[in-house]
matplotlib code that plots the C-alpha trace (Angstrom):
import matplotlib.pyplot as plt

x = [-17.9, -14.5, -13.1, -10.1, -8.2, -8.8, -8.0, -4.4, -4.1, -5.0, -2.3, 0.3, -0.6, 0.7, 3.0, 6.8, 8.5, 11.4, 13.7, 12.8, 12.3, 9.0, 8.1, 7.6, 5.2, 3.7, 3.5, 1.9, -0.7, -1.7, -1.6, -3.7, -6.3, -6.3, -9.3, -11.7, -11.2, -13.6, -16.4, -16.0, -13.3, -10.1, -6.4, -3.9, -0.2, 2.0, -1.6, -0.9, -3.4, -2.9, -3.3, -6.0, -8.9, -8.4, -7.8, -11.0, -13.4, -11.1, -12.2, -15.5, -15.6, -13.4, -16.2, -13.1, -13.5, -9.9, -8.2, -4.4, -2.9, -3.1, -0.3, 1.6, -1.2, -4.0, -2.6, 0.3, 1.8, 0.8, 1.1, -1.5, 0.9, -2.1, -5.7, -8.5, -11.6, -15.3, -15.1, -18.1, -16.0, -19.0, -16.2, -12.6, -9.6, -6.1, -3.2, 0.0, 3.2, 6.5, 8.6, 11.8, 14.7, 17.8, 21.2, 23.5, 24.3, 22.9, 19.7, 16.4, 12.9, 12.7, 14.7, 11.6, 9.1, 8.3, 7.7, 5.0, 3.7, 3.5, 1.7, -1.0, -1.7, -2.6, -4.5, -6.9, -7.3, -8.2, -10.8, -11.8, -11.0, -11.8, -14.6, -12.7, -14.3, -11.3, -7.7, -4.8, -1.2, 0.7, 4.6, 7.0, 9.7, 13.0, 13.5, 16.6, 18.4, 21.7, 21.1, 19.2, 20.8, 18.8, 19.4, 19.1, 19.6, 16.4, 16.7, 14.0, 11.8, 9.1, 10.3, 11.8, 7.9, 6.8, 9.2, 8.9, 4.8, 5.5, 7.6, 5.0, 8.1, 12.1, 13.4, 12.3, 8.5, 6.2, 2.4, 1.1, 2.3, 0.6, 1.4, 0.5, -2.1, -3.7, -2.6, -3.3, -1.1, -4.7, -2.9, -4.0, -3.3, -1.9, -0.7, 2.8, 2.3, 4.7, 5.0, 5.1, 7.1, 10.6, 13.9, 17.2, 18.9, 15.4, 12.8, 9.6, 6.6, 3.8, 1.2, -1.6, -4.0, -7.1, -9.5, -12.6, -16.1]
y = [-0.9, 0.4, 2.1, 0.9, 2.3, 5.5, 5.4, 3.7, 6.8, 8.9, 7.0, 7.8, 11.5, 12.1, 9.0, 10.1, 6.7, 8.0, 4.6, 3.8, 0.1, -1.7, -2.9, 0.5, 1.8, -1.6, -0.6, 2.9, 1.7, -0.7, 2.3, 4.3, 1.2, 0.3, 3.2, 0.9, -1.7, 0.6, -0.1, -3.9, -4.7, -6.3, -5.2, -7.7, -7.8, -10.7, -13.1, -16.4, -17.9, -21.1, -19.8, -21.6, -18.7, -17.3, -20.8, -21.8, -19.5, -19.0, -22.6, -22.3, -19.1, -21.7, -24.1, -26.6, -29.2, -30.2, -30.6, -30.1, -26.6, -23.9, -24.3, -22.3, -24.1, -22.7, -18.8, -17.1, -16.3, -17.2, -14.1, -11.1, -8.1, -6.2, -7.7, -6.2, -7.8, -7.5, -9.6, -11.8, -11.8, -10.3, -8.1, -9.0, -6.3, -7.1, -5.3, -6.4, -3.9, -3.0, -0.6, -0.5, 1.7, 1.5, 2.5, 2.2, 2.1, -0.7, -0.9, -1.4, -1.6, -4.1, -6.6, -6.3, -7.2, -10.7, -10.3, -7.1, -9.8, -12.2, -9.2, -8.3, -12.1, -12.6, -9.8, -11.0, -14.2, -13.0, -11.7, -15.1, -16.9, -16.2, -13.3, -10.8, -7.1, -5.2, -5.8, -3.7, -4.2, -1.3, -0.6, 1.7, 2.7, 5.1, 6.2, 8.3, 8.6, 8.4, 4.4, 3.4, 0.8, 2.5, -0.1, -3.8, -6.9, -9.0, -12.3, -12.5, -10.0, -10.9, -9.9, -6.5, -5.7, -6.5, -4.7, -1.4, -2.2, -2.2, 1.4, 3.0, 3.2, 3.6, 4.6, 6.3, 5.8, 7.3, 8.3, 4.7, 1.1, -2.5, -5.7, -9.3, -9.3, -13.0, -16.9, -17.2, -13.9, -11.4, -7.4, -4.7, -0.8, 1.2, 5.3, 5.9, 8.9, 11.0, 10.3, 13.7, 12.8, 13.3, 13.6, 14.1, 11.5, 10.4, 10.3, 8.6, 6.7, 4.5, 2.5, 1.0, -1.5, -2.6, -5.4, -5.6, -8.3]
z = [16.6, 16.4, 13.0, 13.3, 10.3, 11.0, 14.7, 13.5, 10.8, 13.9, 16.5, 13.2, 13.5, 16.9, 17.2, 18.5, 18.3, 20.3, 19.7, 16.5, 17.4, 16.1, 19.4, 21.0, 18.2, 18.8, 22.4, 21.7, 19.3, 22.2, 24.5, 21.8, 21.8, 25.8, 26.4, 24.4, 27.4, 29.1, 26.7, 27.0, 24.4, 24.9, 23.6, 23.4, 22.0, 20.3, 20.6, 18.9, 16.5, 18.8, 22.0, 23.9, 23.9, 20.5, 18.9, 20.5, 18.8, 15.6, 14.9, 15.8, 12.9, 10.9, 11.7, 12.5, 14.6, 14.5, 17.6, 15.9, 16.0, 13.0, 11.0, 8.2, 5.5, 7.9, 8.0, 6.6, 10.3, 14.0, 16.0, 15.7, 16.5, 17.7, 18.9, 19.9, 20.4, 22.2, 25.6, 23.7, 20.5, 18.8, 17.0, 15.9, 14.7, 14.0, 12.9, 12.0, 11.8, 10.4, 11.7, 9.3, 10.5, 9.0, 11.4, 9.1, 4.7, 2.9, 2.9, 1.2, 1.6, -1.1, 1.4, 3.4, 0.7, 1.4, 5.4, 4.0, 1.6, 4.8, 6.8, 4.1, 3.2, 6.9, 7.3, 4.7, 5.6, 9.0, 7.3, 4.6, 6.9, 10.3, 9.3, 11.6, 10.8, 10.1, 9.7, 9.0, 7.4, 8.3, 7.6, 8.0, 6.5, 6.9, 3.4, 4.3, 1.0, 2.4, 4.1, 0.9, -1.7, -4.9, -7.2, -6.5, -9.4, -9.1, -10.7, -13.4, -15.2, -13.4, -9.8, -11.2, -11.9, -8.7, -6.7, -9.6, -8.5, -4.5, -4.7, -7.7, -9.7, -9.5, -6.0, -4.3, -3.3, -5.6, -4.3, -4.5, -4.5, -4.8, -3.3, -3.2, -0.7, -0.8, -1.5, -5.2, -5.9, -5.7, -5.2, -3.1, -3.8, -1.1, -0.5, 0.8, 3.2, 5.0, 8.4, 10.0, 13.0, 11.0, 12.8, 11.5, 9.0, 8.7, 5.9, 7.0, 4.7, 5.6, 4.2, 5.2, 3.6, 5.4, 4.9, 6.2, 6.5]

ax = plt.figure().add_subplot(projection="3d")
ax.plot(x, y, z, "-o")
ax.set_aspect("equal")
plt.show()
């Protein structure tokens, strides 16, 4: 078995994402994760729901003999950012990730909200769904305070409270957030940490919220 949250938390530790771009800490957590090939696991990037060899035994978890393709009323999203799996898929992980760097005024985190929704609603089903054993909605985000837009005009009451919930209060991020985290509007909890791998003109937080079988 892998524990895969912690070895993510561990990959954060010691991660120096030298461009800033989501697809290179992408590419290091797969670098962090390739070792485990040795011990008979697999470590893919950008795998679709739909292609042939995971669709195959996602519907035979899903116990779905349809021969159609997932769709959006199936899961949230069709890639898996990061998948790792036992060559006899006796064990599943997933991650998906956010890597939010802002390189120039006019910004917020709360633009991003609904893709991190996206993220944590497909990690669980992953889960519900197709009884993965651990799966992991990680983002990060640049809070430098001179990029940020600190106040933003939601349209009802109702979203106001939701974004309020996602930061832990008014800009910026307080200790811990929540967010919608399943299809019938279910909310996990989450930490904002300091990422310790700070640069200049740059205020790093993460969060992570796993699900597991």
């Amino acid at each position: 078995m892998i524990n895969f949250s912690q070895e993510i938390v561990k990959c954060l530790k010691n991660v120096h994402n030298t461009n800033n771009k989501e697809q290179n800490f992408q590419g290091r957590l797969y670098a962090h994760f390739l070792p485990y090939e040795k011990d008979g696991y697999v470590v893919e990037m950008e795998t679709s729901v739909n292609d042939e060899h995971l669709k195959a035994i996602l519907k035979q978890r899903m116990h779905d003999t349809s021969a159609t393709d997932f769709k959006k009323a199936d899961f949230r999203k069709i890639e898996i950012d990061l998948l790792i799996y036992k060559k006899d898929y006796s064990e599943m992980y997933a991650a998906e990730l956010k890597w939010v760097y802002n390189r120039s005024e006019g910004w917020n985190v709360l633009d991003h909200l609904e893709d991190f929704k996206d993220d944590a609603i497909f990690c669980r089903q992953l889960i519900e769904k197709a009884h993965f054993n651990e799966t992991c909605s990680v983002v990060v985000y640049d809070f430098d305070p001179q990029k940020q837009v600190k106040r933003y005009s939601p349209r009802n009451i109702e979203t106001q409270q939701e974004k309020l919930d996602f930061l832990g209060g008014s800009y910026p991020a307080h200790e811990h957030g929540t967010i919608i985290s399943d299809e019938h509007g279910g909310k996990s909890s989450f930490q904002w940490i300091d990422l310790m791998d700070h640069k200049a003109g740059q205020d790093y937080k993460y969060y992570m919220i796993t699900f597991k079988k």
